[in-house]
N, C-alpha and C positions, 0 to 999 in steps of 0.2 A: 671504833668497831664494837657492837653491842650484841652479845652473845642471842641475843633475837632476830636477829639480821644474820649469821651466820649461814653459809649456805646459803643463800639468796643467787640473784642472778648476776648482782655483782659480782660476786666471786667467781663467778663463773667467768667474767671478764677479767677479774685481777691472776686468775690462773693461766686463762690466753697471754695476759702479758708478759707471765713469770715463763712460759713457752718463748715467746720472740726475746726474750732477753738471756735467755739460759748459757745459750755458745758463746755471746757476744761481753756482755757485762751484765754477770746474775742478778736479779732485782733480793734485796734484802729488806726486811720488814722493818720500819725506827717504830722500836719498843713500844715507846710510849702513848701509841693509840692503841697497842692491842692487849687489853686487860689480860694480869697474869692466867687467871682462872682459864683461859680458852685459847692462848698462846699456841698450845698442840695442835688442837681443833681448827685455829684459823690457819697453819703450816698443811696440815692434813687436808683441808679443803681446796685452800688455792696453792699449795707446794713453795710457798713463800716462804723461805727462812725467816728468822728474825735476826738482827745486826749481831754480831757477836767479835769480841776481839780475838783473835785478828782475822780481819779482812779481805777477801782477796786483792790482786795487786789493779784490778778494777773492775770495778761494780756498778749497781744502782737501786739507788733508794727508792725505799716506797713509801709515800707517808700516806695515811687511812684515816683521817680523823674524822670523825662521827657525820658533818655537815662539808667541812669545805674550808675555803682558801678566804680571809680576809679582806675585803677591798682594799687598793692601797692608800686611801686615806682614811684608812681605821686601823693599822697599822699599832697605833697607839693603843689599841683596847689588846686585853690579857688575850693567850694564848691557854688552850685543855686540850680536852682530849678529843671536846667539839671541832676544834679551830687553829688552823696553822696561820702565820703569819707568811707575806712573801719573804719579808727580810728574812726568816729563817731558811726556808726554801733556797733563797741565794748563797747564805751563808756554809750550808750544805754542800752547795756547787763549788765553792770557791777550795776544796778538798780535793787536789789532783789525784784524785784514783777514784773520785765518782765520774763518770759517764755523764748519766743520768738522772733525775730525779722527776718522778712520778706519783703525783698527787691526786687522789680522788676529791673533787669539789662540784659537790651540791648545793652549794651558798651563794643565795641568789636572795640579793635586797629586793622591796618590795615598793622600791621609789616610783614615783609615775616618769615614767620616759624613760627611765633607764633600763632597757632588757635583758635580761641575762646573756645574750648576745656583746652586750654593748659591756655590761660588766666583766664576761671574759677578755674582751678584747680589752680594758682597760690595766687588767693582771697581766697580758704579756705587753704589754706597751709597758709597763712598771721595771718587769725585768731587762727589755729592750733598754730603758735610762739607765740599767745596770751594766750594760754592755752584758750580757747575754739573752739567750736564743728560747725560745719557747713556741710551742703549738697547743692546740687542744684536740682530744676527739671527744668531737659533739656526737654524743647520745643522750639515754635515757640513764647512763650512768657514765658521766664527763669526768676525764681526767687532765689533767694539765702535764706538761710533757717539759722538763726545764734541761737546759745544757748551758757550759762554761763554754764549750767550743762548737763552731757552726758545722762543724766536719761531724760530727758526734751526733747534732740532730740530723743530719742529710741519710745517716747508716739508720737510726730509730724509724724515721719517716720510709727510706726502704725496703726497712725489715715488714713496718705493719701493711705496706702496701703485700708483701710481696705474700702474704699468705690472708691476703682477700681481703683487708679493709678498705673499702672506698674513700676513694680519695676526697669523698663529698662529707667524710666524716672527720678529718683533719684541718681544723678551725686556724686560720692565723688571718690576722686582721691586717690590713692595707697599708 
């Protein structure tokens, strides 16, 4: 999250989300993509807390890093404040008192044949060989939707229907 982008129209989407998670499993911000300097500013904007101890007794993460989610055969290249890895993202899930974990990913290689289509479906197939659950909502600003348990994505998937997201904007691949 880069204090130039703040307020944007994403937030305006990462605030709808911190809305459909609020009663259920509050979304909490992982620190570490949101620079201390505007930490306020970006709670202020999208109502996001940031992670703090202690926790409620269940929650869900929000990770925001600058571009996006990893392919999972790059897996091996470092991790900032650009770039989440999936392994961590699972690792995150595998903490029985997250829910959820909710990733913004813009990170879209630039291979011929491979569409950013092709590329998301490739990140929840990743977590699939993880034994858990994932979707996407395809926009203009895509997030990745990760679960430990398939009960947990059926209530998220409910929820964003149930206050108008079309269903044509909830990506899971075949």
């Amino acid at each position: 999250m880069k204090r130039e982008f703040l307020g944007d129209s994403y937030d305006a989407v990462k605030r709808l989300w911190q809305e459909v998670f609020s009663a259920w499993a509050p979304l909490l911000a992982e620190p570490r993509f949101i620079p201390e300097e505007i930490r306020d500013d970006f709670t202020a904007v999208t109502r996001i807390p940031l992670i703090t101890d202690p926790c409620p007794q269940a929650y869900t993460i929000f990770n925001d890093p600058d571009t996006g989610i990893r392919l999972p055969d790059r897996e091996n290249q470092r991790e900032g404040v650009a770039h989440i890895n999936l392994a961590t993202i699972a690792n995150q899930l595998r903490n029985p008192a997250v829910c959820c974990v909710v990733t913004f990913d813009q990170s879209h290689h630039r291979e011929a044949g491979f569409t950013p289509a092709a590329q998301r479906d490739a990140k929840v197939l990743w977590l699939r060989s993880q034994r858990m659950h994932a979707f996407y909502y395809v926009s203009h600003a895509p997030f990745l939707f990760a679960f430990a348990e398939e009960a947990h994505m059926k209530e998220v998937r409910k929820r964003l229907l149930s206050v108008g997201i079309p269903e044509c904007r909830i990506g899971m691949p075949t």
